[in-house]
FIVEX-881949 format. One line per field, with one value per residue: chain; residue number from 1; x negated, z, y of N, C-alpha, C in turn. Coordinates in Angstrom, 1 decimal. Atoms other than C-alpha are relative to their C-alpha. Layout:
residues N
vomi c(A, ...);
lumgu c(NUM, ...);
nu c(X, ...);
nw c(Z, ...);
nv c(Y, ...);
cau c(X, ...);
caw c(Z, ...);
cav c(Y, ...);
cu c(X, ...);
cw c(Z, ...);
cv c(Y, ...);
***
This chain:
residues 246
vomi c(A, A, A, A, A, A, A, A, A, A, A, A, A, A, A, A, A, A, A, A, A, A, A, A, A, A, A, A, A, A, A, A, A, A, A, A, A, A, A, A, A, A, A, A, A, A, A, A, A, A, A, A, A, A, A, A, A, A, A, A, A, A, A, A, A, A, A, A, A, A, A, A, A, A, A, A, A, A, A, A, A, A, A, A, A, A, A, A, A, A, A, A, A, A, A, A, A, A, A, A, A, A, A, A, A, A, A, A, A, A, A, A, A, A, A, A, A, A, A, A, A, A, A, A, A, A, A, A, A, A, A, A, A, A, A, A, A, A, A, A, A, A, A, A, A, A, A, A, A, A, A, A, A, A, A, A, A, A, A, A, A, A, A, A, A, A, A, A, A, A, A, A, A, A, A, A, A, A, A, A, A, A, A, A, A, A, A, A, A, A, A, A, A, A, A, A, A, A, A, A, A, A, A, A, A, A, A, A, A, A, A, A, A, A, A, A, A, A, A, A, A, A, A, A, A, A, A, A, A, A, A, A, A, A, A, A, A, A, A, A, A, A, A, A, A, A);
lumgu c(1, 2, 3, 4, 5, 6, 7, 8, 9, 10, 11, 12, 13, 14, 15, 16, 17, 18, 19, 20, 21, 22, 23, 24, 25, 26, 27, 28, 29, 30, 31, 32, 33, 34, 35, 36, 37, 38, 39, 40, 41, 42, 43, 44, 45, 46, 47, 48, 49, 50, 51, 52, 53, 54, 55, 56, 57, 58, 59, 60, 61, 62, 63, 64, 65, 66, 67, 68, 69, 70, 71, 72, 73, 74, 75, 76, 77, 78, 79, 80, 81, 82, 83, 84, 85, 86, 87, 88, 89, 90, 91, 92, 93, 94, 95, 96, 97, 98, 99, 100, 101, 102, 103, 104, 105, 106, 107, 108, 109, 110, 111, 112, 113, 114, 115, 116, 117, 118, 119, 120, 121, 122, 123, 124, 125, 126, 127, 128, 129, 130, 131, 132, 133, 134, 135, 136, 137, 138, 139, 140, 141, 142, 143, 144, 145, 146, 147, 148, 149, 150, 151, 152, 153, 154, 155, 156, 157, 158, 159, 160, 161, 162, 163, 164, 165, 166, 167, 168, 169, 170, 171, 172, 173, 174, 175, 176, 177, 178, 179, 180, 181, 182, 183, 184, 185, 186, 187, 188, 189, 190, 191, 192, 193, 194, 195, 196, 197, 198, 199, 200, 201, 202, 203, 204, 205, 206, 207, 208, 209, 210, 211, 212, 213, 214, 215, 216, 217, 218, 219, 220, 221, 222, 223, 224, 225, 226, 227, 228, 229, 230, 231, 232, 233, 234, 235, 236, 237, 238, 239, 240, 241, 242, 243, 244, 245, 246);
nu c(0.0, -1.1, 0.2, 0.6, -1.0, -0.9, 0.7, 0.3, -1.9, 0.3, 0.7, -0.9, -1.2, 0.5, 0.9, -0.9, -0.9, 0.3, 0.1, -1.9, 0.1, 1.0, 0.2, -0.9, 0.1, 0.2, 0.7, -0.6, 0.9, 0.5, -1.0, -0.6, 1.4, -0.2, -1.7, 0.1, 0.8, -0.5, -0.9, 0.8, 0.9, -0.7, -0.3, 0.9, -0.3, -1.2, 0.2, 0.3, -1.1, -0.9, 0.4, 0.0, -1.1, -0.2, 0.9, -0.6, -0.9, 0.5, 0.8, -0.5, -0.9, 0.7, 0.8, -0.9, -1.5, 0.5, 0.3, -1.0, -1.0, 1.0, -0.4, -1.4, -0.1, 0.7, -1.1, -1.0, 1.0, 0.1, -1.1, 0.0, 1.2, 0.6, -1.3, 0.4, 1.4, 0.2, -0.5, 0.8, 1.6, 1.0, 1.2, 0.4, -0.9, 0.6, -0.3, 0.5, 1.2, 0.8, 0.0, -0.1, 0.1, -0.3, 1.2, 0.7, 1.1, 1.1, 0.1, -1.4, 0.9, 1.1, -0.8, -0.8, 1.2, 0.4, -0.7, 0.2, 0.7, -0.8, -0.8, 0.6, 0.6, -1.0, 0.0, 1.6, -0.3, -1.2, -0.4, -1.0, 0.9, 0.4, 1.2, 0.2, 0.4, -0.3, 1.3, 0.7, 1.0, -1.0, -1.6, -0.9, -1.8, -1.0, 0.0, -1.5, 0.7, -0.9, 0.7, 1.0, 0.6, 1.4, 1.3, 0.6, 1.7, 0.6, -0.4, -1.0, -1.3, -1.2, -1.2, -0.6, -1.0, -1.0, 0.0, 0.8, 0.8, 1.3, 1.2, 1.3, 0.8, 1.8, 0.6, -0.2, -1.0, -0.8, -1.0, -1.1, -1.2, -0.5, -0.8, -0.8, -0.7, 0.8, 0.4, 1.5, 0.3, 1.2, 0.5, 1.8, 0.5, 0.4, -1.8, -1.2, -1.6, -0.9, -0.9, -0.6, -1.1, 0.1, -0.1, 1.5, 0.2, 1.0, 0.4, 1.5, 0.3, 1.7, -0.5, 0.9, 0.0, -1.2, 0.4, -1.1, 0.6, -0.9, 0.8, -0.3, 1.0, 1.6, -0.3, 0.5, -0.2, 0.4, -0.4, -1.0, 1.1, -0.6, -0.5, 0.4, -0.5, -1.3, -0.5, 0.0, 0.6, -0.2, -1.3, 1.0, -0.4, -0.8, 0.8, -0.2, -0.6, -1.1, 0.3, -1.3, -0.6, -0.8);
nw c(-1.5, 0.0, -0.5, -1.4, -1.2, 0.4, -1.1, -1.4, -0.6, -0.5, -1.6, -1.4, -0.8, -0.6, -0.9, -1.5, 0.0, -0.9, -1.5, -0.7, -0.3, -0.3, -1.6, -1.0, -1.4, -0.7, 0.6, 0.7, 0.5, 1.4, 1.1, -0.1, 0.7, 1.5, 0.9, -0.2, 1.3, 1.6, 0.5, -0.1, 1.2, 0.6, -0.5, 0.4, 1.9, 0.8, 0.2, 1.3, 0.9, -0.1, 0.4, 1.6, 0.8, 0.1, 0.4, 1.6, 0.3, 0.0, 1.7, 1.4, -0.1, 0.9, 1.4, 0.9, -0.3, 0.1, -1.3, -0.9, -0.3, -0.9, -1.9, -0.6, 0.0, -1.8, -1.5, -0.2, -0.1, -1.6, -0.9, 0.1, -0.9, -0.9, -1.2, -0.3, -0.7, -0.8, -0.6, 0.0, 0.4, -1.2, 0.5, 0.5, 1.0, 1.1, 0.2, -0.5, 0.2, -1.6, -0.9, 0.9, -0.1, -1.2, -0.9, -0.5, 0.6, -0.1, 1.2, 0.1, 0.0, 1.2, 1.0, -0.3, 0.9, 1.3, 1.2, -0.3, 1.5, 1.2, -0.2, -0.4, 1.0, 0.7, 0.3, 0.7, 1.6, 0.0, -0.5, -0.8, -1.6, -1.2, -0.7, -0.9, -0.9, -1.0, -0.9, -0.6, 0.4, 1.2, 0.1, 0.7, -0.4, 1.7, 0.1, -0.5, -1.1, -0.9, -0.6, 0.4, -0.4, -0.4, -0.5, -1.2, 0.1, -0.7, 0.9, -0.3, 1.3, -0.9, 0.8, -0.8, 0.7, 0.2, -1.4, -1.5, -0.2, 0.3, 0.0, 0.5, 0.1, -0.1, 0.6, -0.7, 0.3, -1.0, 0.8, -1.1, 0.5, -0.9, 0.0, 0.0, -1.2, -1.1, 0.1, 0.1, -0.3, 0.5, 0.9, -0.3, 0.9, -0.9, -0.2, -1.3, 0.4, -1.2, 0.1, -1.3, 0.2, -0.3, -1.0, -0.2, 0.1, 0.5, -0.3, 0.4, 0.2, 1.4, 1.1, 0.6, -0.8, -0.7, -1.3, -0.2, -1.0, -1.0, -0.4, 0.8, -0.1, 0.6, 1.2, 0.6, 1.3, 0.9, 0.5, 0.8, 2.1, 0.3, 1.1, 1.5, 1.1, -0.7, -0.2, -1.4, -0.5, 0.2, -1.2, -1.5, -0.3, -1.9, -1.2, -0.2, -0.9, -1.1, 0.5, 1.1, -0.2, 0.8);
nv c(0.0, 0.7, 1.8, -0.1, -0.3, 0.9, 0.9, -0.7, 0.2, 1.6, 0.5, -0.7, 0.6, 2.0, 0.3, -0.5, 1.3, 1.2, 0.0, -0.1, 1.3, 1.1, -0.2, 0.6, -0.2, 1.7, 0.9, 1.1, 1.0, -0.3, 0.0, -1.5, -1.6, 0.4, -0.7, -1.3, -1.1, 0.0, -1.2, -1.1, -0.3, 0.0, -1.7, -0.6, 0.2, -0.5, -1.5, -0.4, 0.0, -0.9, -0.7, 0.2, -0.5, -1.4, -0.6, 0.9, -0.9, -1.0, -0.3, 0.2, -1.3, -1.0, 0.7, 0.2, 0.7, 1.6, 0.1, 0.0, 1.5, 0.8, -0.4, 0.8, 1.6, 0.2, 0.0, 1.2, 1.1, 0.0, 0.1, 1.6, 0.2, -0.4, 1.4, 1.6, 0.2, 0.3, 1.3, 1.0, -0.1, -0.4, -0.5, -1.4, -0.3, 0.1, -1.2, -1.0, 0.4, -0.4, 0.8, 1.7, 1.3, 0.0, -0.4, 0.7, 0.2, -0.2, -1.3, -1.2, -1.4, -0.9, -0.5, -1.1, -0.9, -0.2, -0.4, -1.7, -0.9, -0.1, -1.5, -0.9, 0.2, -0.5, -1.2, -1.1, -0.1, -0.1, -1.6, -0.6, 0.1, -1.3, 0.7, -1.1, 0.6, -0.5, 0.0, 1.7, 0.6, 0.1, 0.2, 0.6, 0.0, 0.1, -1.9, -0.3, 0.0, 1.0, 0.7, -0.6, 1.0, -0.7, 0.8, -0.6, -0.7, 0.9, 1.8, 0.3, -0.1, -0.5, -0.1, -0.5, -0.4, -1.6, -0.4, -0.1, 1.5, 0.2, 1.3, -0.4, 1.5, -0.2, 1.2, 1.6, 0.5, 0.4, -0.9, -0.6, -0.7, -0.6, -0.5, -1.3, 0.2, 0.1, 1.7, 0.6, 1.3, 0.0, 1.9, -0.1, 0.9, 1.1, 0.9, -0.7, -1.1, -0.6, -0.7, -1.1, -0.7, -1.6, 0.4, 0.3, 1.0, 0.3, 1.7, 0.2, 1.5, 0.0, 1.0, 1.0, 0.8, -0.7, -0.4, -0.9, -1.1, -1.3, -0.8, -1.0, -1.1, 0.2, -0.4, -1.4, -0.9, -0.1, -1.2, -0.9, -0.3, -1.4, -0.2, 0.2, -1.0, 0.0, 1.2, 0.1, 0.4, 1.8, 0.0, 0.5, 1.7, 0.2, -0.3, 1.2, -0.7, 1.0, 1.2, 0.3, 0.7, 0.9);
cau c(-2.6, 0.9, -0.3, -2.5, 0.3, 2.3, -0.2, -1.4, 2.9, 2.7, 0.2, 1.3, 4.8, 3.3, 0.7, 3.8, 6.5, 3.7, 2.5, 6.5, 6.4, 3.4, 3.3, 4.9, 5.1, 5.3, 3.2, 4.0, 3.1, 1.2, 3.9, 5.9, 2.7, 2.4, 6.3, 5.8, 2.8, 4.4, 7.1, 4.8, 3.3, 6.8, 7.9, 5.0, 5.8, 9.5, 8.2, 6.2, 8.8, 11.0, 8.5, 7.9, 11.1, 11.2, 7.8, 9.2, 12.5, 10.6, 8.2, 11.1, 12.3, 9.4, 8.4, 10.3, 13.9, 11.8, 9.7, 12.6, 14.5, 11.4, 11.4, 15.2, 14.5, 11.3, 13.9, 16.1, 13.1, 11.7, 15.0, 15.3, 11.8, 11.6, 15.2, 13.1, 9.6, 11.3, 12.9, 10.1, 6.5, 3.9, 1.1, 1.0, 2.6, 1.5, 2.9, 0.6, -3.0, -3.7, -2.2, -3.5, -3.5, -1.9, -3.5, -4.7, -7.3, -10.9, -11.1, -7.9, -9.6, -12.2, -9.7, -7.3, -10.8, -11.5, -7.9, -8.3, -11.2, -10.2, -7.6, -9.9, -12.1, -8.9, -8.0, -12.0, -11.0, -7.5, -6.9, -3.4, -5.4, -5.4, -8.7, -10.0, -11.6, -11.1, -12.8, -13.1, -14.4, -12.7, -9.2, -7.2, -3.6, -0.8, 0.1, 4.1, 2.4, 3.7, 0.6, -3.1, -6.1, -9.4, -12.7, -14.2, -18.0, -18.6, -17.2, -13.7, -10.2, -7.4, -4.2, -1.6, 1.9, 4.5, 5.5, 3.0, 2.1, -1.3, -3.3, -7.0, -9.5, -13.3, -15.7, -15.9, -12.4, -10.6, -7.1, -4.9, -1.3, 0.7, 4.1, 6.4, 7.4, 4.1, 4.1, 1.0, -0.4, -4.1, -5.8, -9.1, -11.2, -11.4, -7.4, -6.3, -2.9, -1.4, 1.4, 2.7, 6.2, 7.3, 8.3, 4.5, 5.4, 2.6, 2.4, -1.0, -1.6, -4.7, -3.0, -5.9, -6.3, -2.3, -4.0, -1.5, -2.7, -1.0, -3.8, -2.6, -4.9, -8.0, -6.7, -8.2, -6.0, -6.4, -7.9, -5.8, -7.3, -7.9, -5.3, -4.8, -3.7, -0.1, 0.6, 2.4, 0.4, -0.8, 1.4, -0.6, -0.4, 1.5, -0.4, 0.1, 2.4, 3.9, 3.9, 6.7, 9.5, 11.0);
caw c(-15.7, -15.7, -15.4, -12.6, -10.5, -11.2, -9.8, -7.0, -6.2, -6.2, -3.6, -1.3, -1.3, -1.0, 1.5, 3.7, 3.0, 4.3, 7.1, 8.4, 8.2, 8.8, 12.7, 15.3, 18.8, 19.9, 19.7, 17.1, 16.5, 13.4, 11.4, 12.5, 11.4, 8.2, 7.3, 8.7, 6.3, 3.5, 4.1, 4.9, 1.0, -0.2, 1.2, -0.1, -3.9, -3.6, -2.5, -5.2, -7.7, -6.4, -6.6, -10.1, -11.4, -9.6, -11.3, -15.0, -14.4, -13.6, -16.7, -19.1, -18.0, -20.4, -23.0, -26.2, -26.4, -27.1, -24.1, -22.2, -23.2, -22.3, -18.7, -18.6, -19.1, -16.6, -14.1, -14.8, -15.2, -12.0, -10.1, -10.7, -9.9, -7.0, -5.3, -6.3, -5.1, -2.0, -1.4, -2.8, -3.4, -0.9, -3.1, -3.6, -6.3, -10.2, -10.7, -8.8, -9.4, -5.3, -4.2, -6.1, -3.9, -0.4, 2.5, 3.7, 0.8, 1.8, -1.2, -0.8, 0.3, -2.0, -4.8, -3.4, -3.8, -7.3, -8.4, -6.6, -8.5, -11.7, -11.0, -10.5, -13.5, -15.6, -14.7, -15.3, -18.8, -18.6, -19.8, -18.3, -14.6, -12.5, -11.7, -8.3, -5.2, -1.4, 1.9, 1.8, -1.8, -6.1, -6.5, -9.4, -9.1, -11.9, -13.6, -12.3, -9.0, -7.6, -6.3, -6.1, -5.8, -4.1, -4.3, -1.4, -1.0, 1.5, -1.1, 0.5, -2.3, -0.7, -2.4, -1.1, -2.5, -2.7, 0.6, 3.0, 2.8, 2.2, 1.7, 2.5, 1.4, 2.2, 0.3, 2.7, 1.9, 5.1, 3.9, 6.4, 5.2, 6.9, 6.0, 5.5, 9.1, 10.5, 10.9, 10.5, 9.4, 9.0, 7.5, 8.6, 6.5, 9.4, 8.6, 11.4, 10.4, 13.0, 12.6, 14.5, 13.9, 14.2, 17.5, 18.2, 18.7, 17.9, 16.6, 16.0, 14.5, 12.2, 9.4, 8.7, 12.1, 13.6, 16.6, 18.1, 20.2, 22.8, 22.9, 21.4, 23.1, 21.6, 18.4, 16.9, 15.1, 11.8, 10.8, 8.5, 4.8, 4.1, 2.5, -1.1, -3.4, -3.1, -2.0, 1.6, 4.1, 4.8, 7.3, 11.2, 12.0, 15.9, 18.6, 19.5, 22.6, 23.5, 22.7, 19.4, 20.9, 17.9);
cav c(8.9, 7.3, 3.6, 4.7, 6.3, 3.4, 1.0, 3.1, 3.5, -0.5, -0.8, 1.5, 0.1, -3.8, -3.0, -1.1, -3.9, -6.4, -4.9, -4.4, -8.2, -9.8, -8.7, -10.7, -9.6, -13.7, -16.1, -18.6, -22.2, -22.9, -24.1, -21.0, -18.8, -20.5, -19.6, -16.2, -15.4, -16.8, -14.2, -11.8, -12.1, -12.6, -9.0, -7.8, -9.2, -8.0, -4.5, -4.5, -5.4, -2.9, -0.4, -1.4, -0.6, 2.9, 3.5, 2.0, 4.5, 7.2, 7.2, 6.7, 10.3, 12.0, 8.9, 8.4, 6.4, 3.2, 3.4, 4.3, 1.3, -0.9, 1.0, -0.3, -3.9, -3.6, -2.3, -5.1, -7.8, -6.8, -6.4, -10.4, -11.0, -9.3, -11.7, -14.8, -13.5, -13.2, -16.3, -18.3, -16.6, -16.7, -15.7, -12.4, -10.4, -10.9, -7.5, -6.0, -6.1, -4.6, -7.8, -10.9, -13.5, -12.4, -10.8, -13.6, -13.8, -13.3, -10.4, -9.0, -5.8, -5.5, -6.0, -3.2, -1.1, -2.0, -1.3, 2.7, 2.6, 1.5, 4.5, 7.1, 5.8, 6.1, 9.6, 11.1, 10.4, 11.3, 15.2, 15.2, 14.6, 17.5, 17.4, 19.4, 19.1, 19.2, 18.7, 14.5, 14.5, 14.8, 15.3, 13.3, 14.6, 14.0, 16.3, 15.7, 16.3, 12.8, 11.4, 12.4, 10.0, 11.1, 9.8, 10.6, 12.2, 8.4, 5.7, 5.5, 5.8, 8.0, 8.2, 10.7, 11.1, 14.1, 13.3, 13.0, 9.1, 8.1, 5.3, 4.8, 2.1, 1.5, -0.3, -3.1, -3.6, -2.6, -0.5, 2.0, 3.1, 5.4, 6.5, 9.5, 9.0, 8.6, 4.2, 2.5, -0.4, -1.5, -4.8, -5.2, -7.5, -10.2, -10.9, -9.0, -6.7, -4.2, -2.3, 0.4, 2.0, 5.7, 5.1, 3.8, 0.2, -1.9, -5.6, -7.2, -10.8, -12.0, -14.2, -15.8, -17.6, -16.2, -15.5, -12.7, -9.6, -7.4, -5.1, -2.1, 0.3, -0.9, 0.2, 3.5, 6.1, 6.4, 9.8, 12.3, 12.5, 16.4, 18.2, 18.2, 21.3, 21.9, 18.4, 18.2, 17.8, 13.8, 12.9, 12.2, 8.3, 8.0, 7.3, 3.0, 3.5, -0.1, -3.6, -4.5, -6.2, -7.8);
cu c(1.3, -0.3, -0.9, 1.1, 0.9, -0.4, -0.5, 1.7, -0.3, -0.6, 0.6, 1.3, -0.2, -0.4, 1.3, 1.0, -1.1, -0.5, 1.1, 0.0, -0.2, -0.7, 1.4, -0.2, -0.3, -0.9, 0.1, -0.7, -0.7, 0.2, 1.1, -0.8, 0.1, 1.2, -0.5, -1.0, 0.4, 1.1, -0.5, -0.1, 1.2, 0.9, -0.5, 0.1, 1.3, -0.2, -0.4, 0.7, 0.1, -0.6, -0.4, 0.4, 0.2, -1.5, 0.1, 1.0, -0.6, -1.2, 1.0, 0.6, -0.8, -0.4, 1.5, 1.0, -0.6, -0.4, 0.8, 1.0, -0.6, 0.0, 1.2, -0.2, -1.1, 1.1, 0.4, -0.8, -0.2, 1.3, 0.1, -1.2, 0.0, 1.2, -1.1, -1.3, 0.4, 0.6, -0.7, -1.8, -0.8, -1.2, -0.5, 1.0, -1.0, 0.2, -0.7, -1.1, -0.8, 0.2, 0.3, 0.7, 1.0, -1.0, -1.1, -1.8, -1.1, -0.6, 1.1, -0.5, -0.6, 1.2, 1.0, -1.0, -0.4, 1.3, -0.1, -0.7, 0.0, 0.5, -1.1, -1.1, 1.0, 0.6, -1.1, 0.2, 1.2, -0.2, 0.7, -0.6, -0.1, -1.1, -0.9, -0.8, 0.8, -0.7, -0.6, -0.8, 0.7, 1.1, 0.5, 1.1, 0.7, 0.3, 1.4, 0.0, 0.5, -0.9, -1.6, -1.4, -1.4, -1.1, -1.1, -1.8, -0.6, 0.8, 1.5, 1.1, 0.9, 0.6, 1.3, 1.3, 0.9, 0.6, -0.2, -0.7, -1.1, -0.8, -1.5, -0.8, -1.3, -0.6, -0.4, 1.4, 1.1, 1.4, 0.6, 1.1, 0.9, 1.1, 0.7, 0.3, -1.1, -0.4, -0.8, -0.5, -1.6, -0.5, -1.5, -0.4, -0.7, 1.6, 0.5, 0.9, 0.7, 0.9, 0.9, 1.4, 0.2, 0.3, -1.6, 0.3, -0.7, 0.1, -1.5, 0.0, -0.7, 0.8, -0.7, 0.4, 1.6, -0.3, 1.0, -0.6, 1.1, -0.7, -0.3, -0.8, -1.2, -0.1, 0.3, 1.1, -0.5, -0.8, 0.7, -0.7, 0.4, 1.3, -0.5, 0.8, 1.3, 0.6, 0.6, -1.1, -0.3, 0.3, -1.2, 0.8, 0.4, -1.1, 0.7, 0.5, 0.2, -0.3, 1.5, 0.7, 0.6, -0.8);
cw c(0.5, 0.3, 1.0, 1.0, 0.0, 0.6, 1.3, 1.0, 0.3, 1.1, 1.2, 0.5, 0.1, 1.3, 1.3, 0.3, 0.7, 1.3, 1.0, 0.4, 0.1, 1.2, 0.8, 1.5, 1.1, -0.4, -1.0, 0.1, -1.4, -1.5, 0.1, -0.9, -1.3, -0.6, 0.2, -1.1, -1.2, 0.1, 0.3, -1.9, -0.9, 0.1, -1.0, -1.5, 0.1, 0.4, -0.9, -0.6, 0.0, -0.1, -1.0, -0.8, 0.2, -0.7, -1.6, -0.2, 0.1, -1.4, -0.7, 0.1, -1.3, -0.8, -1.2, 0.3, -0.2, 1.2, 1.2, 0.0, 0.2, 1.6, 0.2, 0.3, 0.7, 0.9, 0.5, 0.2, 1.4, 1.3, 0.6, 0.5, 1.3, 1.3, -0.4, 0.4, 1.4, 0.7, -0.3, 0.0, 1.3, -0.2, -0.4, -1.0, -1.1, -0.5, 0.0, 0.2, 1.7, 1.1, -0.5, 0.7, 2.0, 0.8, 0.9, -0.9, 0.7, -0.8, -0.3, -0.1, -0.8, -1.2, -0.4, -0.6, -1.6, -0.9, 0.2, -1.2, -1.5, -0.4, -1.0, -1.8, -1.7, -0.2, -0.4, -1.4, -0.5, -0.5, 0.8, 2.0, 0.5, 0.6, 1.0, 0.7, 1.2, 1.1, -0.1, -1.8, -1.6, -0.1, -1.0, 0.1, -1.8, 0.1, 0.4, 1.2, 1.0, 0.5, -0.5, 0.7, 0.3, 0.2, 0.7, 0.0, 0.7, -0.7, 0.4, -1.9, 1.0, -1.1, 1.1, -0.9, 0.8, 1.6, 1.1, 0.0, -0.4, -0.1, 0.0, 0.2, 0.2, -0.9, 0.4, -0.4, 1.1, -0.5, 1.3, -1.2, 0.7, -1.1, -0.3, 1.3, 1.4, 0.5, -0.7, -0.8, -0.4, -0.1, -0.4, -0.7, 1.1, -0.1, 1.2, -0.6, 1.3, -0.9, 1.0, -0.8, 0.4, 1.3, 1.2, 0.7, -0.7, -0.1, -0.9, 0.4, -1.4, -0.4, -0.4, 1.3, 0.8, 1.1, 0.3, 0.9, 0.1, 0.3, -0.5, 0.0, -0.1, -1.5, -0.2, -0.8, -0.9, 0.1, -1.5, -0.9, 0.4, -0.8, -1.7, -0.8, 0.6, 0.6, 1.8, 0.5, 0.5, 1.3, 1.7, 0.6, 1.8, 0.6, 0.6, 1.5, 1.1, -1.1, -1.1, 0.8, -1.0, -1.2);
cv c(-0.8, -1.1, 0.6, -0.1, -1.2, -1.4, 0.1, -0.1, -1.6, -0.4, 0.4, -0.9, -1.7, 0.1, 0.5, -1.2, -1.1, 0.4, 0.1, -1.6, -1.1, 0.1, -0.6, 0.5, -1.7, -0.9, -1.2, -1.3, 0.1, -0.2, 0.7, 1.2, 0.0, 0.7, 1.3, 0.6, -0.7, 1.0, 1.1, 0.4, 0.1, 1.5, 0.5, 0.1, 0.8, 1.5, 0.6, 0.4, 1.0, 1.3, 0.6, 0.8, 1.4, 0.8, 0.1, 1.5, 1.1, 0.9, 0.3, 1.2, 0.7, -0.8, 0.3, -0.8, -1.1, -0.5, 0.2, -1.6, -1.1, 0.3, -0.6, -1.4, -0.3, 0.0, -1.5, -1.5, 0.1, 0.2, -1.8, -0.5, 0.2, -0.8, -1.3, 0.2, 0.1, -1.0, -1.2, 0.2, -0.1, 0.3, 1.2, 0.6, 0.1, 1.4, 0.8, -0.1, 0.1, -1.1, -1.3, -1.5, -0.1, 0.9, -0.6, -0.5, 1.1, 1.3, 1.0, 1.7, 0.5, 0.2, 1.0, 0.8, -0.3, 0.3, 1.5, 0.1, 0.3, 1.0, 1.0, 0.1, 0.6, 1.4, 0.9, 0.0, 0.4, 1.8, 0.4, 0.1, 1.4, -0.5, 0.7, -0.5, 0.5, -0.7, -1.5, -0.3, 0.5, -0.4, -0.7, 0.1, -0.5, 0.6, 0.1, 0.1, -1.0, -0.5, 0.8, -0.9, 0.9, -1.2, 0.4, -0.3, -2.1, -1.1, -0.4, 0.6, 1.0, 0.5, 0.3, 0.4, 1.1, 0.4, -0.4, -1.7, 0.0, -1.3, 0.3, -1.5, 0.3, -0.8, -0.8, -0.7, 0.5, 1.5, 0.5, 0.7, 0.6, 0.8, 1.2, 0.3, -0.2, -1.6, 0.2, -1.2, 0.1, -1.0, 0.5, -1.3, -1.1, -1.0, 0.7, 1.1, 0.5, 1.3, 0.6, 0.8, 1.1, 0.0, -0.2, -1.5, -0.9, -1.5, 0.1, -1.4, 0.3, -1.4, -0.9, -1.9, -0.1, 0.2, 2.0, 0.5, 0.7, 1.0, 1.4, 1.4, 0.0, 0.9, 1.4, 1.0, 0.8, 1.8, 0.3, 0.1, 1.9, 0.3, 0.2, 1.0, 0.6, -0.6, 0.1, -0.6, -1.6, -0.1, -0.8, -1.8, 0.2, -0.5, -2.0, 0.4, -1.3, -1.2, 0.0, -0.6, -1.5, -0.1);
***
């Protein structure tokens, strides 16, 4: 279950690092856009990274001194990766199987959904898996209770960590992730990306085309995944309030 949570950790902290800043409140030109979603995807690789390493040090607490000293030199590998993914990548992170190619890829989505499932496939065979239910569908927890993947009764993934964040995918492809703090973001399989802040400031631009919306009160709040065992409860996405300023 360890390499699950480790890839599932990855996503989450890509998909939140890119929606933070792959919304503009201004309109850009389209060689402004351009730059902007290449540092959108380069965010997104060095969140990874950096998520990497805290998923690398975290294993090497309970493996042997070998695997531990492998976890060191990930850290340090990805530490370095993750300064030159963001001062030059704009393709996604290699790291991270949930985000091959960018968000601007046409399959991004689905591929997010086939690494859940992957997951999910991984722990049914796993002993250590905490393996339960609850109202949206089969639980998958780890057994260090740091994350817990659900495969929900209507085909959706939901992955909920220790405290309160959540991720959820469809099998169209369309992802919502929401925070410790309640921020938002969601990447609809048209290219559109909005992100909302704890605050409830809302940007909304589609990367595909950079077409930029002010239209914050069109946009649906997520619902709340059931709870899950002992796990804090999944934290309630804000309420889109105001246009982003900056």
């Amino acid at each position: 279950m360890k390499k699950s949570i480790a890839v599932l950790s990855l996503s989450l902290a890509g998909l939140l690092g890119l929606a933070a800043c792959g919304s503009s409140p201004k309109n850009p030109d389209s060689s402004q856009s351009a730059s902007s979603s290449a540092s959108v995807s380069a965010t997104a690789s060095a969140s990874a990274n950096s998520s990497s390493s805290s998923s690398a040090s975290s294993e090497s607490t309970s493996s042997s001194s070998s695997s531990s000293a492998k976890a060191e030199s990930t850290s340090s590998s990805s530490a370095k990766s993750s300064t030159k993914g963001s001062e030059t990548q704009a393709s996604g992170s290699s790291a991270n199987p949930a985000l091959p190619n960018g968000a601007s890829d046409s399959s991004y989505g689905p591929k997010v959904y086939e690494t859940y499932k992957e997951a999910v496939e991984e722990a049914k065979k796993d002993p250590s898996a905490k393996k339960t239910t609850n109202a949206d569908g089969n639980v998958y927890a780890a057994s260090d209770g740091s994350i817990a993947i659900v495969e929900a009764k209507n085909g959706n993934y939901i992955a909920v960590q220790n405290n309160g964040s959540w991720l959820r995918v469809t099998p169209e492809g369309e992802v919502v992730t929401v925070d410790a703090k309640g921020s938002w973001a969601l990447f609809k399989t048209n290219g559109e990306v909005a992100h909302i802040d704890e605050n409830g400031a809302t940007s909304i631009v589609n990367i595909k085309t950079f077409e930029v919306s002010t239209d914050y009160q069109s946009l649906e709040v997520p619902k709340t995944p059931a709870p899950v065992g002992d796990f804090p409860a999944p934290k309630t996405p804000v309420t889109p309030s105001s246009v982003a300023t900056n």
